[in-house]
C-alpha positions in Angstrom: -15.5 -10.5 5.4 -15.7 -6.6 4.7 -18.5 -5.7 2.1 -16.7 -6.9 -1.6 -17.4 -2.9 -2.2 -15.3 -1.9 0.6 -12.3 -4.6 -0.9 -12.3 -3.0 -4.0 -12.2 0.4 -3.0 -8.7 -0.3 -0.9 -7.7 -2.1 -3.8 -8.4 0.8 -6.1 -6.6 2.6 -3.2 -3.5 0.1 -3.6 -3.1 0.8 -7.1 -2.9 4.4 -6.4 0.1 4.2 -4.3 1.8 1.8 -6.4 1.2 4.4 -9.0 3.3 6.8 -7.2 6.7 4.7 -8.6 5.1 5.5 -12.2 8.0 7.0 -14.7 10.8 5.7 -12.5 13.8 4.3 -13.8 13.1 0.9 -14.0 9.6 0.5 -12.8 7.0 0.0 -15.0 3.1 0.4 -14.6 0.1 0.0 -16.2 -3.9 0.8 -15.6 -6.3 0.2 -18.1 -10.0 -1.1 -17.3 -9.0 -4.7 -17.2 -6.0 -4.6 -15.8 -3.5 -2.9 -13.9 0.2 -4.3 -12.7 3.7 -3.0 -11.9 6.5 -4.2 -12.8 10.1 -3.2 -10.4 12.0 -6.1 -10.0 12.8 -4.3 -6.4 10.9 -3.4 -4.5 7.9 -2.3 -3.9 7.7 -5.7 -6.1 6.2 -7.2 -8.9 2.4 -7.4 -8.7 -0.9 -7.8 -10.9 -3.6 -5.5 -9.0 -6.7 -6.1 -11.3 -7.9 -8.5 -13.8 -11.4 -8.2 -14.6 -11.5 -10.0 -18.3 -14.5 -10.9 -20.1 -15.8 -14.8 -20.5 -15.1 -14.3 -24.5 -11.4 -14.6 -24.8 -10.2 -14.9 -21.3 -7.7 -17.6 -22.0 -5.8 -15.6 -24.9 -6.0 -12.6 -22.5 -4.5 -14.5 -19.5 -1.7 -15.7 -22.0 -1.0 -12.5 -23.7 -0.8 -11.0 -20.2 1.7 -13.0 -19.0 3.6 -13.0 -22.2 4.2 -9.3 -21.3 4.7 -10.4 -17.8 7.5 -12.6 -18.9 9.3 -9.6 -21.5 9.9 -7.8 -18.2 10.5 -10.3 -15.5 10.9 -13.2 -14.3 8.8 -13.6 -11.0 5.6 -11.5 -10.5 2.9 -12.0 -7.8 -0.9 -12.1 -8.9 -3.6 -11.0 -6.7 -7.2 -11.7 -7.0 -10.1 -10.3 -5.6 -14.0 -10.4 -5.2 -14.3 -8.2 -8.0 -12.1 -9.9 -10.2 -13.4 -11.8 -13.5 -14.4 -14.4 -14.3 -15.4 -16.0 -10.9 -12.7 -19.3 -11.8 -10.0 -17.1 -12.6 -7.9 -18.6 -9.8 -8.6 -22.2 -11.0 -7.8 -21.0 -14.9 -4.2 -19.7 -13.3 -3.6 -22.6 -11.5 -3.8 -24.1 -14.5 -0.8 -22.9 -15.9 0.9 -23.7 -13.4 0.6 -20.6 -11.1 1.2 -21.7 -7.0 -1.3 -20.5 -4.7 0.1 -18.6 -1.5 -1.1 -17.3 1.1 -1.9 -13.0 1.1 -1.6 -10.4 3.3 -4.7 -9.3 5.7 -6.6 -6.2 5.1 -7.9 -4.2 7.9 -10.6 -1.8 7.9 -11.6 0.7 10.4 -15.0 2.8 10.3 -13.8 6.5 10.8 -17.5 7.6 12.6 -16.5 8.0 16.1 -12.8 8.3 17.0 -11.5 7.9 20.3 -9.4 10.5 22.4 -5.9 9.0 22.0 -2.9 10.1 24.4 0.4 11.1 22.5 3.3 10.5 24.5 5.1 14.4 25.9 6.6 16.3 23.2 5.3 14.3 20.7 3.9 16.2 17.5 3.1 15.5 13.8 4.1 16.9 11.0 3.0 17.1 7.4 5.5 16.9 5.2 5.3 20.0 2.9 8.9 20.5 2.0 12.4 19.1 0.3 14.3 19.4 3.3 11.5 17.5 5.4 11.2 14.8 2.9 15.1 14.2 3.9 14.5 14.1 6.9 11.3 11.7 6.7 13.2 9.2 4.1 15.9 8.9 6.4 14.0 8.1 9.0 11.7 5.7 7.3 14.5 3.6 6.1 16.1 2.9 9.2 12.6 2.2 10.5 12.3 0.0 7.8 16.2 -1.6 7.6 17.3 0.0 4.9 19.8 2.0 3.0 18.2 5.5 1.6 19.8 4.3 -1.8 17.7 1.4 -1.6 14.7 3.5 -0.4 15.3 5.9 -3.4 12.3 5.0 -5.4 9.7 6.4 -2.3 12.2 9.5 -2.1 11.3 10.1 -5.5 8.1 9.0 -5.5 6.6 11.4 -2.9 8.9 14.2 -4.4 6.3 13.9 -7.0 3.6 13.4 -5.4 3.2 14.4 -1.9 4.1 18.0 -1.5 1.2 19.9 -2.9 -1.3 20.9 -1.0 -4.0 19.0 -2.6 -1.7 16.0 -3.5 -3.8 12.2 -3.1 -0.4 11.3 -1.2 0.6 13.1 2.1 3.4 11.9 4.3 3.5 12.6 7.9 6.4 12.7 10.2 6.2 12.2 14.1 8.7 14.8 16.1 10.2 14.8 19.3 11.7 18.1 19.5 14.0 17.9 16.1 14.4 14.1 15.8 12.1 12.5 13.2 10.9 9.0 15.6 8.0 7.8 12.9 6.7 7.8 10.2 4.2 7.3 7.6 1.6 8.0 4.7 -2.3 8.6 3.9 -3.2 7.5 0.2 -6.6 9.2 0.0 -7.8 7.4 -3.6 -10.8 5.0 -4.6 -13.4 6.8 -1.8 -11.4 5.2 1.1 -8.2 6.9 3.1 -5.3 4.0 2.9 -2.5 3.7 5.5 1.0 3.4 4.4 4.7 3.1 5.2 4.4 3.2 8.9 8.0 3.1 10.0 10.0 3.8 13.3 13.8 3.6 13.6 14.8 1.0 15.7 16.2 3.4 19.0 12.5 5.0 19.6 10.0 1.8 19.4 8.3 1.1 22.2 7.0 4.7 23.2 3.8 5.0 21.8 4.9 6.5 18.3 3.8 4.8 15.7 0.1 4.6 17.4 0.1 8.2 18.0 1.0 8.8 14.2 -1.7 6.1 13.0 -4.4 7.6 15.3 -3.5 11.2 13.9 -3.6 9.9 9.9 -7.0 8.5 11.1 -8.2 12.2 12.8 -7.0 13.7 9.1 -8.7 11.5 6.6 -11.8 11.7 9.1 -11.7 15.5 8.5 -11.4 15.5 5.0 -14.6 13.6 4.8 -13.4 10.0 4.1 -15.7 7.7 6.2 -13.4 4.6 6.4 -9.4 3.7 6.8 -8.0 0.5 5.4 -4.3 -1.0 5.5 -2.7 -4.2 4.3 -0.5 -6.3 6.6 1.2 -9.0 6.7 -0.4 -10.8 10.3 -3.6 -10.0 11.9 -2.0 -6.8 13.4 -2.2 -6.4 17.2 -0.7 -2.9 16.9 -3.9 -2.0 14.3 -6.4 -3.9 16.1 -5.6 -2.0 19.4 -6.5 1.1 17.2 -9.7 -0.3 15.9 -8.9 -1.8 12.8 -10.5 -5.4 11.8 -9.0 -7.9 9.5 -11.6 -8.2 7.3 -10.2 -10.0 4.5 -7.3 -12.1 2.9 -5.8 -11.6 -0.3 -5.6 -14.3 -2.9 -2.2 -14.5 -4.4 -0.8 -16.3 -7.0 2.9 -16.6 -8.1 4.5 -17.0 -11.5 7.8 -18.2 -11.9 9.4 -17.9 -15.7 10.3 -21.5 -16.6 14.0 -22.2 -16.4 
């Protein structure tokens, strides 16, 4: 397992990004030293990101927490991690009746020595600086991702906000051959660690080399800014991450509540 200080810096990282979706219509989010969730009921989802709560008082806190939970929704996903108090938290929400699931992986990759990495002809990236090339990056990343750009609205949004100056925490990238956006994707640099995001090729340019060329590029970037390791969360092991160094280091613990019926 990656060092617990390492975890929590991508999870600090994680909150970040679902930060981003802060103010929306409809999404609400919350960060205090204890605890941090977001609430969408779309996605990007319903999730509790931090719970650190003292021994005093822990099962009032748990309740009043999902009492506010439950005045906003009717599902939400809880994740727990190394840093996460007290140490039987998971047993305490079990409990109540919270199911245990199985989380997504996260991968690390130490940014010292990056290897020389190929991109295919006429392939270029692209940081996304402007309104017009937001367009053209949402586009593309929805039909990467099998979506409508209505239902992608909320990243549209989001990195209208929060991408496009030039010392913005959230830059999006777009990969270019000639005019036609192919990939896509996004560095979160937040919590000391530079966190992957969004990776996305439309479905008629998979299978050239894209997506890796646009990873190892994010990777050059937040290795020039200073940052000294890259993390990502995914839902396997990752071939396509571990063929560009990344280990999967560690496996979320997840918890789901259900409103009773």
């Amino acid at each position: 397992m990656a060092k617990p200080e390492l975890i929590d810096d991508l999870r600090q990282n994680f909150i970040a990004y679902f930060h981003l979706f802060h103010g929306q219509h409809g999404v609400c989010f919350h960060e205090d030293e204890q605890v941090a969730w977001i609430i969408a009921n779309r996605p990007p989802g319903n999730h509790i990101l931090r719970s650190r709560f003292t021994l005093a008082g822990v099962e009032d806190r748990i309740d009043a927490l999902l009492d506010d939970i439950g005045g906003r929704t009717d599902a939400c996903r809880w994740l727990l991690f190394p840093a996460d108090q007290p140490h039987d938290l998971g047993e305490r929400l079990a409990k109540r009746g919270l199911v245990a699931g199985e989380g997504e992986y996260w991968m690390f990759r130490p940014l010292g020595e990056l290897p020389g990495h190929s991109a295919p002809g006429g392939f270029r990236v692209v940081r996304v600086s402007t309104a017009p090339d937001l367009r053209s990056w949402w586009a593309a990343s929805a039909r990467g991702f099998g979506t409508t750009q209505r239902a992608a609205q909320l990243w549209y949004d989001a990195y209208r906000r929060h991408s496009l100056g030039a010392h913005a925490y959230a830059r999006i990238y777009s990969g270019h051959v000639g005019r036609e956006v192919v990939t896509t994707g996004a560095l979160i640099l937040a919590g000391g660690i530079a966190g992957i995001y969004d990776i996305s090729t439309p479905r008629p340019f998979r299978g050239n080399g894209y997506a890796s060329a646009l990873v190892s590029h994010l990777l050059a970037e937040a290795q020039r800014l200073g940052y000294s390791h890259a993390g990502l969360q995914t839902a396997n092991e990752g071939e396509f991450y571990s063929r560009l160094g990344f280990e999967a280091s560690y496996r979320e613990r997840e918890f789901f509540w259900i409103a009773d019926t």
